[in-house]
Structures are given as C-alpha cells and as structure tokens.
C-alpha positions as CSV (number, residue, x, y, z in Angstrom):
1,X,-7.0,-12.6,-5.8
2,X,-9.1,-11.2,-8.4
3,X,-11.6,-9.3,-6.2
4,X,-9.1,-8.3,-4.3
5,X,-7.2,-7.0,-7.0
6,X,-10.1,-5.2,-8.2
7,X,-10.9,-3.7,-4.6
8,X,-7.5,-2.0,-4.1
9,X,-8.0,-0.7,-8.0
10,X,-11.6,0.6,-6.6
11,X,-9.8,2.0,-3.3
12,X,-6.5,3.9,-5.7
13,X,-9.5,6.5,-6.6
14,X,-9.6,7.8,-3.0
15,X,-5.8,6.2,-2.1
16,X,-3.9,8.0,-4.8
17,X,-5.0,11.9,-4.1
18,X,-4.8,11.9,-0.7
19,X,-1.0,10.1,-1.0
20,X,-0.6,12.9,-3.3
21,X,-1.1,15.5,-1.2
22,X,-0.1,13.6,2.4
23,X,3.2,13.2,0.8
24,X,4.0,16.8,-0.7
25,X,3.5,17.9,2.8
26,X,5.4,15.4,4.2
27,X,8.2,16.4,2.0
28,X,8.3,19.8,3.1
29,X,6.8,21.1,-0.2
30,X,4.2,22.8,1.6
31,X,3.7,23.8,5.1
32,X,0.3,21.5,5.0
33,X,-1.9,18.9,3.1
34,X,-4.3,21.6,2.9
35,X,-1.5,24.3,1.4
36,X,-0.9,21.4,-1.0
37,X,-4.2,20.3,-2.0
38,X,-5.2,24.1,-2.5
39,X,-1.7,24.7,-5.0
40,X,-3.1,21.7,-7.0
41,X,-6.8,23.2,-7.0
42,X,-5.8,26.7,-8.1
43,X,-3.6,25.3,-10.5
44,X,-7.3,24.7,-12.9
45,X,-7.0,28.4,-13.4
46,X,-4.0,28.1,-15.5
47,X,-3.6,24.6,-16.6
48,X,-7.3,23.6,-16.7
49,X,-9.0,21.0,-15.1
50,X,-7.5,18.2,-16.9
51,X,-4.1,19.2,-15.3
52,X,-5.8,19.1,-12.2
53,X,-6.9,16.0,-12.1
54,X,-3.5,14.4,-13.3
55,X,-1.3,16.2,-11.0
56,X,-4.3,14.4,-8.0
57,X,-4.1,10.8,-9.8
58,X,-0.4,11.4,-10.4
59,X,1.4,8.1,-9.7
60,X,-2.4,6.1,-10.3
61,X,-0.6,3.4,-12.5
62,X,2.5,3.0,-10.0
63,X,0.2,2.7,-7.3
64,X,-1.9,0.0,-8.6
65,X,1.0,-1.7,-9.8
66,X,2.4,-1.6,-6.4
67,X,-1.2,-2.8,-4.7
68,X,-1.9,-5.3,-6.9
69,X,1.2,-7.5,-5.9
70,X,1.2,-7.1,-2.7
71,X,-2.5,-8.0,-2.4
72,X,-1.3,-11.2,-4.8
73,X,1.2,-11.8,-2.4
74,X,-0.6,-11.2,1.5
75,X,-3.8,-12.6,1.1
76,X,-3.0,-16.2,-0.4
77,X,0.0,-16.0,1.8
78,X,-1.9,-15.8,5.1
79,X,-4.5,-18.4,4.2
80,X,-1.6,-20.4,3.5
81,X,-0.2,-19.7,6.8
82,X,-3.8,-20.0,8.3
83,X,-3.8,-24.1,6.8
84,X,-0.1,-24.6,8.0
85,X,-1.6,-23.8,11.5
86,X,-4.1,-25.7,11.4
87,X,-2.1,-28.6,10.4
88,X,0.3,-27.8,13.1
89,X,-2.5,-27.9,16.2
90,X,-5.4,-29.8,14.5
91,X,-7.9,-27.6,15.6
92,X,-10.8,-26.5,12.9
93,X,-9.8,-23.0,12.8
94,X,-7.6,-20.4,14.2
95,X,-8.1,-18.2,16.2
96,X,-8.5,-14.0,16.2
97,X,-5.3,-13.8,17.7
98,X,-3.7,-16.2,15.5
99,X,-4.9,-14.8,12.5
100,X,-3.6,-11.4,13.6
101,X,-0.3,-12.9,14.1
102,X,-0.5,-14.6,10.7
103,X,-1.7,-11.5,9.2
104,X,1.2,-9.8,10.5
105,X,4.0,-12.0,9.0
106,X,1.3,-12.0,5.5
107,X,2.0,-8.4,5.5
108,X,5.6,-8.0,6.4
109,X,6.5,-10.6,3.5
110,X,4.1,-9.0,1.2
111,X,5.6,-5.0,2.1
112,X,9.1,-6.3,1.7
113,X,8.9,-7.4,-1.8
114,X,6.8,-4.5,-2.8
115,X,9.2,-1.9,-1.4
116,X,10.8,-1.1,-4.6
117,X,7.4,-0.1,-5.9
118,X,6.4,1.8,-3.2
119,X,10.0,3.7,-3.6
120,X,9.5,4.5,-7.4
121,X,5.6,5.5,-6.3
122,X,6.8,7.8,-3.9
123,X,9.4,9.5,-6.0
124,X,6.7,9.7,-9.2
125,X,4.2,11.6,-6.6
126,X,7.4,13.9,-5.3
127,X,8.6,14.7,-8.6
128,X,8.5,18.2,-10.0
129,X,7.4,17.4,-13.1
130,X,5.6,14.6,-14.3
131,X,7.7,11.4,-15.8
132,X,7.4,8.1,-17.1
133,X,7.5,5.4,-15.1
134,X,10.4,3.9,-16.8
135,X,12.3,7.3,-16.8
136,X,12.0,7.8,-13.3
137,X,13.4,4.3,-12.5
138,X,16.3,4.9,-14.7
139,X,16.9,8.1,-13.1
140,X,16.9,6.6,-10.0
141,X,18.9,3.9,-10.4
142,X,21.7,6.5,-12.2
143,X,21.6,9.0,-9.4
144,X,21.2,6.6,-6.1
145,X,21.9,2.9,-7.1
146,X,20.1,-0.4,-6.7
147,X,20.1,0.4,-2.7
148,X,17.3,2.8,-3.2
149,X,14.5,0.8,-4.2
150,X,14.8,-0.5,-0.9
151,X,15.3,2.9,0.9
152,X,12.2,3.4,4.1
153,X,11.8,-0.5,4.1
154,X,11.6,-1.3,7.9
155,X,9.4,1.2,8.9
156,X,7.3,0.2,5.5
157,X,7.6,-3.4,6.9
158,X,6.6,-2.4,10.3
159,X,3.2,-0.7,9.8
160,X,2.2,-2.9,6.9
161,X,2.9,-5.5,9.4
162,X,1.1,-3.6,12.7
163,X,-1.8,-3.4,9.8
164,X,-2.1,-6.6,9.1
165,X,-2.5,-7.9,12.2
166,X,-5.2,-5.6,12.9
167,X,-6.9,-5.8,10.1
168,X,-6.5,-9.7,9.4
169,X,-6.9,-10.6,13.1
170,X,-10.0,-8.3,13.5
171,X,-11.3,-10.1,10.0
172,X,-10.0,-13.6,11.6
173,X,-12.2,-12.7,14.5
174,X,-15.3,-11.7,13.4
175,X,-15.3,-14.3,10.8
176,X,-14.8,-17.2,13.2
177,X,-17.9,-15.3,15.6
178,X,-20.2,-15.1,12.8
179,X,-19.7,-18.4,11.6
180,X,-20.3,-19.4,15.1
181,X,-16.4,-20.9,15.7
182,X,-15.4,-20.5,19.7
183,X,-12.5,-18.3,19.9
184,X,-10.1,-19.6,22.5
C-alpha cells in the first residue's frame, strides 16, 4: 500500500496539470485544452511564475487525497478477491481473465467510496478563484446538499471499473506468463 501510495503521489506531478486543464475545457471555460493551458501560461506575465505553477498543481492536495484511498482501498481489495478465488476453485492462481474481472469489481468498490473526493477535486480545479479545501466543501454542501458529493458517480464507477479490468487483468496476465503459470 505504501509503494503504491507513493506511485500515484509520483504520477499527481503529471496527473494534476493535465486534469487541470482537461477539465477547464471540459467545462466550457475555454474552447480547448490548448486555449486553457495557454490562459494559464500567459498568465506568468502578470502574476509571475509562482502563480503559474499553482493555478497547474491547483487541486495537488485534493488529488492525492483522493488517490491515496482509493489505491488503499483497490489493490488489497483485489488480492483479497484474488485469494477468495482461489479458495473458491483450488487452483494455484487465477487467471488473466479472472484477474480482470476481479480488478474490475476492486475498482468499482474503490471509485464508489472515493466519489466524494473526486467531486470536491473537481470543483477545487473548476473554481474561479482558488479556496481551501475546507471552504469549498462547506460551500458545497450549503449551496447543493449532501447529494453532491456523490454527483457523476456511475459513469466514475464505470471507467474506473472498464480500467481496472484492463489494467489488473493485463497485470494478472503477464504476471502469471512470466512466472511461468498456464493461463487457462
């Protein structure tokens, strides 16, 4: 959990600019992620560089605290899931296919609970102005209610779930070839 914790830390440094500016132009802020990325850029002429780069890591600490849980939650989840199966059939390892399937439900579980976090991340990122984490999540929960946090969470749910079987099968798969495990 640890090195995966400190992987999706590692990956927020590319993650969190391009969600920055993938999201402003999803949003209809600007006609493109390259009209968006450029506004931030040109923005060093009157704000300096340091505004720069927050307004690019803007939502950093929401991310990460939104990747670290749900990396907590997927990864042990699906080699817990991965045992259970094995249990279940008695065979010495699962399959690619298996692991893809397992991967998917890993992911599902893990998107679910970390919906409310992806929902204040997205808003922190959308903002107009920078605010604190703990102002924006007041601020929502004055203006939209509770319900919000889990606003978006079946399509979240669906691709983190696509993804992790994917990515988890694909892993599952490869891992049992190299370690020279007959995929049936």
């Amino acid at each position: 959990m640890l090195a995966a914790s400190a992987g999706e830390v590692a990956a927020c440094a590319v993650r969190v600019p391009t969600e920055v500016v993938k999201q402003r132009a999803q949003a209809s802020q600007f006609a493109s992620s390259k009209e968006a990325l450029m506004f931030i850029l040109r923005q060093r002429h009157t704000h300096g560089l340091a505004h720069v780069w927050r307004e690019l890591y803007r939502g950093w600490s929401i991310t990460i605290i939104r990747e670290v849980p749900f990396t907590v939650i997927q990864f042990p989840l699906w080699e817990a899931l991965k045992r259970w199966r094995l249990h279940q059939t008695g065979k010495k390892a699962v399959s690619g296919l298996e692991g893809g399937l397992l991967g998917s439900v890993a992911g599902a579980v893990a998107a679910g609970i970390t919906t409310p976090l992806d929902v204040l991340k997205t808003r922190m990122m959308l903002a107009k102005e920078k605010q604190p984490m703990l102002s924006m999540l007041r601020e929502i929960l004055k203006q939209s209610g509770p319900r919000a946090f889990f606003a978006g969470i079946g399509p979240r749910i669906g691709w983190i779930s696509a993804g992790g079987a994917i990515f988890l099968g694909s892993y599952q798969w490869a891992s049992n070839v190299l370690g020279g495990v007959e995929e049936e």
